[in-house]
N, C-alpha and C positions, 0 to 999 in steps of 0.2 A: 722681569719685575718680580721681586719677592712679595709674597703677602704674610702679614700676621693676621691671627684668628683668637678672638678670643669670645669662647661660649660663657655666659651666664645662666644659673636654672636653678629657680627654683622651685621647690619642693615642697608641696603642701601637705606631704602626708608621709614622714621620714620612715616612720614604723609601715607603714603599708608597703611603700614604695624603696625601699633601700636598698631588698636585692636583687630585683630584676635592675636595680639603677646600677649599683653595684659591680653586675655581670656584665653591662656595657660598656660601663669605664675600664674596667679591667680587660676587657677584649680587643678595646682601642690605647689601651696604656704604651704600646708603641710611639702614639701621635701626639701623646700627651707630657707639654714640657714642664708644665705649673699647674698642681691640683691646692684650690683653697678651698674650704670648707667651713660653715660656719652657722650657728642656731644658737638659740637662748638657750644660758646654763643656769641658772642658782641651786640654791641648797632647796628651793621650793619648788621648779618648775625647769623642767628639761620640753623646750619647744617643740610639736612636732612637727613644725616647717623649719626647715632650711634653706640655705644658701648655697651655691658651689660656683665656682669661678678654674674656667680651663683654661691655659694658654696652648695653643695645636703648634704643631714644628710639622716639617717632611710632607708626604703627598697629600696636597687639599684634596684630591680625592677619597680619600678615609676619612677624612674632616667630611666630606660630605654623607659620608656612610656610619659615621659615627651621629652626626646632627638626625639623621633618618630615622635613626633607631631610638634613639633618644625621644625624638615626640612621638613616636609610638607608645611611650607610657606615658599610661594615664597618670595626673597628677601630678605633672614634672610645667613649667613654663620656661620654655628655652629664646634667650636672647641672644644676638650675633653681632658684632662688635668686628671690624674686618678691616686691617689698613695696608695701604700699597706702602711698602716701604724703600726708598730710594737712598742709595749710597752711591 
């Protein structure tokens, strides 16, 4: 059985928390098939919560090593979304 994974997190404090978040995606960037990213912009206000949306490919065990480290920072809220998919 294959499964898809897809992580949601958000991010209530983008300037604080951006590089240590940053350094995890990018050390899981292997697992990672779909990164969206997404805050409020205008010409008056740059949000400093965000959005980020992962789609994971290849071993759910780095999906799990990746979600680990991820709630280890502070100021991140991580949601799991996970479906069995049958062909």
């Amino acid at each position: 059985m294959n499964e898809l994974r897809v992580l949601g997190i958000q991010v209530f404090d983008r300037i604080k928390e951006a590089g240590r978040t940053q350094s995890v995606l990018s050390r899981y960037a292997h697992c990672i098939r779909t990164r969206l990213g997404f805050h409020e912009l205008t010409s008056e206000v740059c949000s400093r919560d965000g959005f980020i949306v992962l789609e994971l490919f290849g071993d759910s065990n780095e999906w799990d090593k990746l979600q680990e480290e991820l709630g280890e920072i502070g100021g991140l809220d991580l949601q799991v979304m996970s479906f069995d998919l049958i062909f």
